[in-house]
C-alpha positions as CSV (number, residue, x, y, z in Angstrom):
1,X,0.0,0.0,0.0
2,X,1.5,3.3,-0.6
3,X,4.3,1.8,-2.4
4,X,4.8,-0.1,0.9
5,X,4.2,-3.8,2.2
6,X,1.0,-4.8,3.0
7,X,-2.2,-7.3,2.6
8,X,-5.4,-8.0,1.0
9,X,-8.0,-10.3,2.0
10,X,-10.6,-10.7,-0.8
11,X,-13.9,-12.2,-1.0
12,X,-16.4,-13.2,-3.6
13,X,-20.0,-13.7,-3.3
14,X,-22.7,-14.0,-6.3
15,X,-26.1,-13.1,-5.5
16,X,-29.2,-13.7,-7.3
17,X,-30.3,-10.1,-7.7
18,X,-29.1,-7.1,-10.4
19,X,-26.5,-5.0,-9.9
20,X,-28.2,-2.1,-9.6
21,X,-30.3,-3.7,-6.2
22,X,-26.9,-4.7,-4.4
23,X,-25.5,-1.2,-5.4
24,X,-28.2,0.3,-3.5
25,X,-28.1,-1.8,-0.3
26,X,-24.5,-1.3,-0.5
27,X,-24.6,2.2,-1.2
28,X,-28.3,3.1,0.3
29,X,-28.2,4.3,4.3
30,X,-31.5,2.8,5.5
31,X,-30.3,-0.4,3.6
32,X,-27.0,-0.7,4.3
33,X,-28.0,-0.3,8.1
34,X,-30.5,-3.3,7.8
35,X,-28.0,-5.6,7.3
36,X,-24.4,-4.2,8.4
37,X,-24.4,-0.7,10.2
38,X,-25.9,2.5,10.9
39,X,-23.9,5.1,8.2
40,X,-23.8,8.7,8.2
41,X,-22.0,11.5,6.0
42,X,-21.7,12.3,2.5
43,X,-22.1,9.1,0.4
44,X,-20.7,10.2,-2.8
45,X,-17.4,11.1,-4.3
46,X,-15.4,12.6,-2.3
47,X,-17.3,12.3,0.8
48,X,-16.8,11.4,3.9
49,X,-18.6,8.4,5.7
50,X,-18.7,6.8,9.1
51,X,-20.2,3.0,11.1
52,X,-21.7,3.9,14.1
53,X,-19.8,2.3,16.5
54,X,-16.9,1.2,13.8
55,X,-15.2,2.6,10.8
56,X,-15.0,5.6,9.0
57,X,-13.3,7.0,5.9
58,X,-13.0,8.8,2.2
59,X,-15.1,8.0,-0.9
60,X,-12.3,8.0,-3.0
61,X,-14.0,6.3,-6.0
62,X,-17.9,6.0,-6.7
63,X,-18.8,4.8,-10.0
64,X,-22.7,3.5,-10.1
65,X,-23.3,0.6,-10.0
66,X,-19.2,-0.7,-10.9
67,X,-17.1,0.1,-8.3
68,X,-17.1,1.7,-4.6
69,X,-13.6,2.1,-3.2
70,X,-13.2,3.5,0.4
71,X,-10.4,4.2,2.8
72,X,-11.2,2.6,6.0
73,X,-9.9,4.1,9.2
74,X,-10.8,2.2,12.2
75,X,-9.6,3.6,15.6
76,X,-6.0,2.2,16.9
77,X,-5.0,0.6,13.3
78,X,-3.4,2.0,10.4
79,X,-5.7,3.2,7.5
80,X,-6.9,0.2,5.3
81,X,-8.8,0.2,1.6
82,X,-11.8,-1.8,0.5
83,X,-12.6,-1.8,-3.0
84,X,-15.7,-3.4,-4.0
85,X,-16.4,-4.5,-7.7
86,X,-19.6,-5.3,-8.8
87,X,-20.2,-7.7,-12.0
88,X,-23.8,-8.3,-13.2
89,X,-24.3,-11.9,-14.6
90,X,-26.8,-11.3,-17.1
91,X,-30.1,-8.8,-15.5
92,X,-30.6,-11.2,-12.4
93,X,-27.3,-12.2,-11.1
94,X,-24.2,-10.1,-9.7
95,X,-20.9,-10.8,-8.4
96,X,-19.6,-8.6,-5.6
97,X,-15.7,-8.8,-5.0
98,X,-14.7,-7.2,-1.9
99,X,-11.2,-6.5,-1.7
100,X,-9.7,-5.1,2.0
101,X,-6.0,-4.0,2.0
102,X,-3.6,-2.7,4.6
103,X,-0.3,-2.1,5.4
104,X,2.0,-4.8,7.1
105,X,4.5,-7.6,6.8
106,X,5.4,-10.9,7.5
107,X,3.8,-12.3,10.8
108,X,1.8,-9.5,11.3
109,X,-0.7,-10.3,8.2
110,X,-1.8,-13.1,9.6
111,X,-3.8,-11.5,12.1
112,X,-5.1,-9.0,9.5
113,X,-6.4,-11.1,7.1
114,X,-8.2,-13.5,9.7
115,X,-10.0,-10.8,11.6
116,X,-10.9,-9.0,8.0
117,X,-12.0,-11.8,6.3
118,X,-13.6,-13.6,9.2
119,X,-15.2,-10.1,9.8
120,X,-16.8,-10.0,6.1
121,X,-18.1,-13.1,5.6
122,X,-21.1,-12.8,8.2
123,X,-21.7,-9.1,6.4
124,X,-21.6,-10.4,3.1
125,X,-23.8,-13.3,4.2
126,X,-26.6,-10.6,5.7
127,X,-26.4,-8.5,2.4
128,X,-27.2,-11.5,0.6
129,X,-30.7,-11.9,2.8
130,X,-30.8,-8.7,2.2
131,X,-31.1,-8.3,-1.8
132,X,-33.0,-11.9,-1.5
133,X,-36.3,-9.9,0.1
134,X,-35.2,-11.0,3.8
135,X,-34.7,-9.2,6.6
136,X,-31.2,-10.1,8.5
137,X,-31.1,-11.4,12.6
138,X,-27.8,-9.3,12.9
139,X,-28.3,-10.5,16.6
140,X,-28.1,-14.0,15.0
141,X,-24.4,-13.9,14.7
142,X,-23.8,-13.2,18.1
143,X,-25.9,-15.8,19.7
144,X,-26.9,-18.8,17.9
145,X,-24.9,-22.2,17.4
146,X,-25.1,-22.3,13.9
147,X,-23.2,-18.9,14.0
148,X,-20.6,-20.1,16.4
149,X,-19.8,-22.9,14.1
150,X,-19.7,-21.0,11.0
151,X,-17.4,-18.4,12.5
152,X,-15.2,-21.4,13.4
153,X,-15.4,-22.9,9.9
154,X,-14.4,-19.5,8.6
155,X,-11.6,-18.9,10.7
156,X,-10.1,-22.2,9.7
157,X,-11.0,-21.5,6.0
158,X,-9.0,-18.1,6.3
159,X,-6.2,-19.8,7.8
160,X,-6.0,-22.6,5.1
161,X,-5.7,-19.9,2.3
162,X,-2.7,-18.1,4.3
163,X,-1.3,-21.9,5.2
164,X,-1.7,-22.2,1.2
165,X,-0.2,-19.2,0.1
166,X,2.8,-19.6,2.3
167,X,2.0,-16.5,3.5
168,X,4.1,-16.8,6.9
169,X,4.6,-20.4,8.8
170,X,2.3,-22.8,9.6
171,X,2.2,-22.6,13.4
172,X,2.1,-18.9,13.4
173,X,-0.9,-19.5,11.3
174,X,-2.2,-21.6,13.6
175,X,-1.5,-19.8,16.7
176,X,-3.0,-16.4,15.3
177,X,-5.8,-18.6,14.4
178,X,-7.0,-20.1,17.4
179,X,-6.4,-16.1,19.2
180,X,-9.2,-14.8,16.6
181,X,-11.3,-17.6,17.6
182,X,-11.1,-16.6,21.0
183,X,-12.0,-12.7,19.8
184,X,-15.1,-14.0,17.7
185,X,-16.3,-16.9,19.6
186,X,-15.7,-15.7,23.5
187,X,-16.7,-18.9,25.4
């Protein structure tokens, strides 16, 4: 990033709707808080956005329905990215790539790309409820079984990529591993 080391953790998700629908409840306040977060600010280019309670940032690229791409400057961590790209399949289908980069190196990655990706998946989930008509249990994901487990299967999904892509050693993978399970599944 910034001509300096750093990470990406990306994710892909089709969902049966158009492109112009998952814009919207990506882009849409009163959407976007249905199945992620309350969002306030200008929403455009050049604007300036903030999560209740989370992230906030720059529009630095807005280009209906295409492509959204946001800093991301969460309190007590260096400034990240996410990029989202948008790809209609035909008038009833759309892929949404979610790309979220930061700075770092070596060991350090590890416990970026779990606690991003591990973060997204259960958002990316709720937006797909969302464009399907339904209306996302947020609350779901922080009480039910079934959300415990998939958080674990995630976790371990996330870590078999970075074990795959020999992105550090395999028992610091581990090791960073089992600490976000212990952040996102507090027993």
């Amino acid at each position: 990033m910034a001509g300096g080391p750093g990470y990406a953790a990306v994710l892909r998700r089709t969902y049966d709707a158009p492109a112009e629908d998952v814009w919207d409840a990506i882009t849409t306040p009163e959407r976007l808080e249905r199945w992620f977060l309350p969002v306030s600010g200008n929403l455009e280019h050049g604007g300036k956005f903030q999560l209740e309670g989370h992230a906030g940032g720059d529009i630095v690229e807005c280009d209906r329905p295409r492509k959204l791409h946001l800093t991301w400057m969460a309190e007590g961590h260096p400034a990240n990215e996410i990029v989202l790209v948008l790809t209609a399949d035909g008038d009833s289908r759309t892929t949404l790539e979610l790309e979220h980069s930061g700075p770092g190196e070596g060991d350090e990655v590890i416990g970026h790309v779990l606690a991003v990706g591990v973060g997204w998946d259960p958002a990316l989930i709720a937006l797909g409820q969302q464009v399907a008509g339904e209306t996302p249990d947020k609350q779901w994901w922080f009480e039910s079984p079934e959300a415990l487990e998939f958080t674990k299967m995630s976790v371990r999904s996330w870590a078999e990529v970075l074990k795959d892509r020999k992105v550090a050693d395999a028992d610091a993978v581990d090791k960073t591993a089992e600490e976000t399970l212990g952040f996102y599944t507090p027993e």
